[in-house]
C-alpha positions as CSV (number, residue, x, y, z in Angstrom):
1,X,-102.1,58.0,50.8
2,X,-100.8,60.4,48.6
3,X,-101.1,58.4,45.3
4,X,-104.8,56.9,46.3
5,X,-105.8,60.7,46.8
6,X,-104.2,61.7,43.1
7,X,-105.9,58.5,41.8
8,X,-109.5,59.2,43.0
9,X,-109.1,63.0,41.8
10,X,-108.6,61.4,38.4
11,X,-111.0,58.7,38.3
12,X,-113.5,61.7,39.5
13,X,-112.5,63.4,36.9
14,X,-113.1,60.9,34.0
15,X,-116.4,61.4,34.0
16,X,-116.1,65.6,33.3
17,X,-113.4,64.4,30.4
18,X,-115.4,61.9,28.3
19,X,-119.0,64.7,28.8
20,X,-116.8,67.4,27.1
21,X,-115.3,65.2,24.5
22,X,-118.5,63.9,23.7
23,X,-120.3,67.0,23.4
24,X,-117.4,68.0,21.6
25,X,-117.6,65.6,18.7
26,X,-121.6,65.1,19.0
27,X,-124.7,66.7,18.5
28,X,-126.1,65.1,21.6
29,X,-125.0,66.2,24.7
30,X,-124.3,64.3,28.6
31,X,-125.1,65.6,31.4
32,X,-122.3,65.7,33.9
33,X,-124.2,67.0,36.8
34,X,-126.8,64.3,36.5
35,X,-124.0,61.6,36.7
36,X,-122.4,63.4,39.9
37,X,-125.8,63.5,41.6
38,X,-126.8,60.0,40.8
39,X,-123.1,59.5,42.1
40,X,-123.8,61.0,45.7
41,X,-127.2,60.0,46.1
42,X,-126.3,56.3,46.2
43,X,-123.7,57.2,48.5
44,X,-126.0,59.2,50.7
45,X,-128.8,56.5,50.6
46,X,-126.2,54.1,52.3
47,X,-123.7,56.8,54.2
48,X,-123.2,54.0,56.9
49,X,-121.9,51.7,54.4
50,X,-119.7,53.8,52.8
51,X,-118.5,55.4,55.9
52,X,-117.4,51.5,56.8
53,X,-115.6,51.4,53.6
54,X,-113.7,54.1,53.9
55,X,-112.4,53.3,57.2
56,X,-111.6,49.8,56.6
57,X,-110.0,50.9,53.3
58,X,-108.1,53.6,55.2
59,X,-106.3,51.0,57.5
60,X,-105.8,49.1,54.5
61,X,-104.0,51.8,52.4
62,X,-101.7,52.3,55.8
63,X,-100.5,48.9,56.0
64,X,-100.5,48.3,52.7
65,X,-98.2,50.8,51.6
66,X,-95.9,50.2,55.3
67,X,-95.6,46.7,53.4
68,X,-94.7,48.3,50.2
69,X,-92.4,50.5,51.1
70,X,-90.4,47.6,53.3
71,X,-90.6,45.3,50.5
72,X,-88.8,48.2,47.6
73,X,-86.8,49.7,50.5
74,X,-85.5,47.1,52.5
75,X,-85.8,44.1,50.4
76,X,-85.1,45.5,47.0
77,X,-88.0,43.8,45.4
78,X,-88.6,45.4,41.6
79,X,-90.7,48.2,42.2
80,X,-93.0,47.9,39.4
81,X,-94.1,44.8,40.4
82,X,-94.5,45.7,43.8
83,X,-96.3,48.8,43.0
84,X,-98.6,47.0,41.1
85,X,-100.0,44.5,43.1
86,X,-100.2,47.2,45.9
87,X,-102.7,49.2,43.8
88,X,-104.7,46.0,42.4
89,X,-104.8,44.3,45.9
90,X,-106.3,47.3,47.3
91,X,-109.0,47.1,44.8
92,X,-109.4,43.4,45.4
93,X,-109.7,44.2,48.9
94,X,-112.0,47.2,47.9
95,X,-114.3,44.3,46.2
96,X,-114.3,42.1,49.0
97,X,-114.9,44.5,52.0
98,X,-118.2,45.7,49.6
99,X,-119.5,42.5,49.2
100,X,-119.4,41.6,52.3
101,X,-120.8,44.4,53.7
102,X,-123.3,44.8,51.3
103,X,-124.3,40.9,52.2
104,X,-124.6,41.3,55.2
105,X,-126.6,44.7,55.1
106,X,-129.1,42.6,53.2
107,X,-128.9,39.4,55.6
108,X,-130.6,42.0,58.0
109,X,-133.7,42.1,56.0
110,X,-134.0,38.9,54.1
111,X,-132.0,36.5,56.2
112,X,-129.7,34.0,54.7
113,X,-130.9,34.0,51.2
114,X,-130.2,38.0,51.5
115,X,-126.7,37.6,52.0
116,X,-126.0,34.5,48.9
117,X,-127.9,36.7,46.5
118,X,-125.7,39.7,47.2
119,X,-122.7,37.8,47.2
120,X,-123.2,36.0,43.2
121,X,-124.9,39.0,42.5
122,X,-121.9,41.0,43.0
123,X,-119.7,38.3,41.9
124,X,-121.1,38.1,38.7
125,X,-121.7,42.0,37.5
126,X,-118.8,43.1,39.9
127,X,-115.5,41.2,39.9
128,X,-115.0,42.2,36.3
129,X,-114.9,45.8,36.8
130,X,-113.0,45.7,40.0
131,X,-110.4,43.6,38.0
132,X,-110.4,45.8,35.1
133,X,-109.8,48.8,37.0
134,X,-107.4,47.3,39.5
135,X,-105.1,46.7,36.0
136,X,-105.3,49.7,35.1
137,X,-105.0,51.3,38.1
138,X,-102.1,49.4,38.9
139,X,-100.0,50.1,35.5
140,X,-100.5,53.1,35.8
141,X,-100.7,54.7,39.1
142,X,-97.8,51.5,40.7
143,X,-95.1,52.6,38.0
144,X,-95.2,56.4,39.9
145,X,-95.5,54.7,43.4
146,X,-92.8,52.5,42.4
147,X,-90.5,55.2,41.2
148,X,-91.2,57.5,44.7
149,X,-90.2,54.6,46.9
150,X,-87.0,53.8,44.7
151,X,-86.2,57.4,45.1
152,X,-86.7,57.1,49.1
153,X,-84.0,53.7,48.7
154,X,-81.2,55.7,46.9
155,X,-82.1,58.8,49.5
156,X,-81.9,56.6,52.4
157,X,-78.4,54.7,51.4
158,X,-77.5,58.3,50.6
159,X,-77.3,59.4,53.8
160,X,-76.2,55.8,55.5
């Protein structure tokens, strides 16, 4: 939990980090507050949704990273590896549980076709970023993941 709670303060971040240096180097200038509110008002509009997300997520982070940890600590699988498919599954899993939920959110009102529109739509303009950003979330952040859990291994036979 730790790691996904550094990782979305960063990703959060991102956003105040490219404003400044683009103000910086430019005569125009971005508007970082009207990023953040467009940011929380599509969360607000569907609170439900993302409250759904969140949860499922949640429980997906805990056994996720149970798994991880058993698989560097136990079975001495290479950690990098490991740590990286925990990050980019989580996002695939992040991709799916939208979908879906968006689908069916949208079966409610316009039946079957609803939930197939939602589904290519999101298929189409959304895998790409999720896969893109479950890369580079997963180099990055699953090298440091990777590393904490070795540590826990060598701690652990340590003390055995």
């Amino acid at each position: 939990m730790k790691y996904c709670l550094l990782s979305l303060t960063v990703v959060l971040s991102l956003p105040i980090l490219i404003a400044l240096f683009y103000n910086t180097f430019t005569s125009e200038s971005l508007s970082i507050l009207t990023f953040y509110s467009n940011l929380t008002k599509g969360l607000l509009e569907d609170f439900g949704l993302f409250t759904v997300l969140v949860i499922l997520m949640s429980v997906c982070v805990w056994f996720i990273g149970g798994l991880t940890g058993k698989l560097i600590i136990e079975k001495n699988k290479p950690k990098f590896l490991v740590g990286f498919l925990t990050f980019f599954s989580l996002w695939i899993l992040m991709f799916v549980f939208w979908t879906l939920l968006s689908a069916v959110k949208n079966s409610i009102i316009w039946g079957l076709s609803g939930f197939e529109s939602v589904v290519s739509d999101w298929v189409f303009y959304g895998l790409f970023i999720f896969l893109i950003l479950g890369v580079i979330h997963g180099l990055t952040m699953g090298y440091f993941y990777g590393n904490e859990l070795n540590k826990m291994k060598r701690y652990q036979a340590s003390i055995e």
